[in-house]
N, C-alpha and C positions, 0 to 999 in steps of 0.2 A: 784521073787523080794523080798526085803527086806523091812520092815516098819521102817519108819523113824517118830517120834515126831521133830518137828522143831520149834525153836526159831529162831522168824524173829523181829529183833530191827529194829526201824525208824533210821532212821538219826539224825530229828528233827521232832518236831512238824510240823512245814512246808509239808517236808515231807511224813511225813501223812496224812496230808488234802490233797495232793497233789497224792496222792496212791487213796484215799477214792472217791477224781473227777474223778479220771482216769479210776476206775475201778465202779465208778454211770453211767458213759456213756456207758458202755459196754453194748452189750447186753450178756444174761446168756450163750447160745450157744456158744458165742465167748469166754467167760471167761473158759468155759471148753474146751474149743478147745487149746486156749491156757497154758491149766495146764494138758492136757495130751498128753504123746507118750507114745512109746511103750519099752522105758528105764525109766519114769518119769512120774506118776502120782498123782496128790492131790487128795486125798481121802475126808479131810473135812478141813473146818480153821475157828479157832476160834476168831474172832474180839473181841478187848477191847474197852471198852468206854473211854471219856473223855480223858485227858491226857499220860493215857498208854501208853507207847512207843514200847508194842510187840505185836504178834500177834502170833496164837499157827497154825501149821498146822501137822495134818497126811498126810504120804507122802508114797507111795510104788516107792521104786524103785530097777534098782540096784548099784547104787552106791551113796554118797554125789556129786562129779560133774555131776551127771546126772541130780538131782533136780538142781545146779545151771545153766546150759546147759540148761536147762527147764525154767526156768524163767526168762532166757536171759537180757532181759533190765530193766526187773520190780529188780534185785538187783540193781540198780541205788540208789533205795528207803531206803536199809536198809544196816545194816554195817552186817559185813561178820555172815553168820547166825550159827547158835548149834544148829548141828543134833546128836540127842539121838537115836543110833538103838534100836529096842522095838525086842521082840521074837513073834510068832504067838498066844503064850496061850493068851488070852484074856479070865478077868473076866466080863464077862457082866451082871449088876446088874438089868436090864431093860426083862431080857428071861421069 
């Protein structure tokens, strides 16, 4: 699989609160049931506060429609997203 950085824009404000209810009633099990297969998986997502209209998430997959295919009706939410392929080297400042 491939890692993908992904830029995910709101719609609207609306939107967002409207992502942020959807996914408070969830429970956690559920939220990772529905962000992984076995073509598309979310690795981690980054929330903005306040007003910000993106959201960052790491993604392995292999392809960009496989992450959309994956998130099926949750793109409802946002306008068509920017996925950056990344390479495997990672520098991790944290080792």
């Amino acid at each position: 699989m491939k890692n993908y950085m992904v830029t995910h824009t709101f719609k609207s404000k609306e939107m967002k609160a409207k992502f942020n209810e959807t996914v408070a009633s969830m429970k956690m099990e559920d939220i990772v049931k529905s962000m992984t297969s076995d073509k598309a998986a979310c690795q981690m997502t980054w929330n903005t506060p306040g007003d910000t209209m993106q959201m960052f998430c790491w993604w392995k997959a292999n392809s960009e429609a496989d992450i959309n295919n994956q998130l099926g009706q949750m793109n409802d939410f946002f306008e068509p997203h920017k996925f950056t392929e990344c390479t495997d080297q990672v520098m991790d400042y944290n080792a």
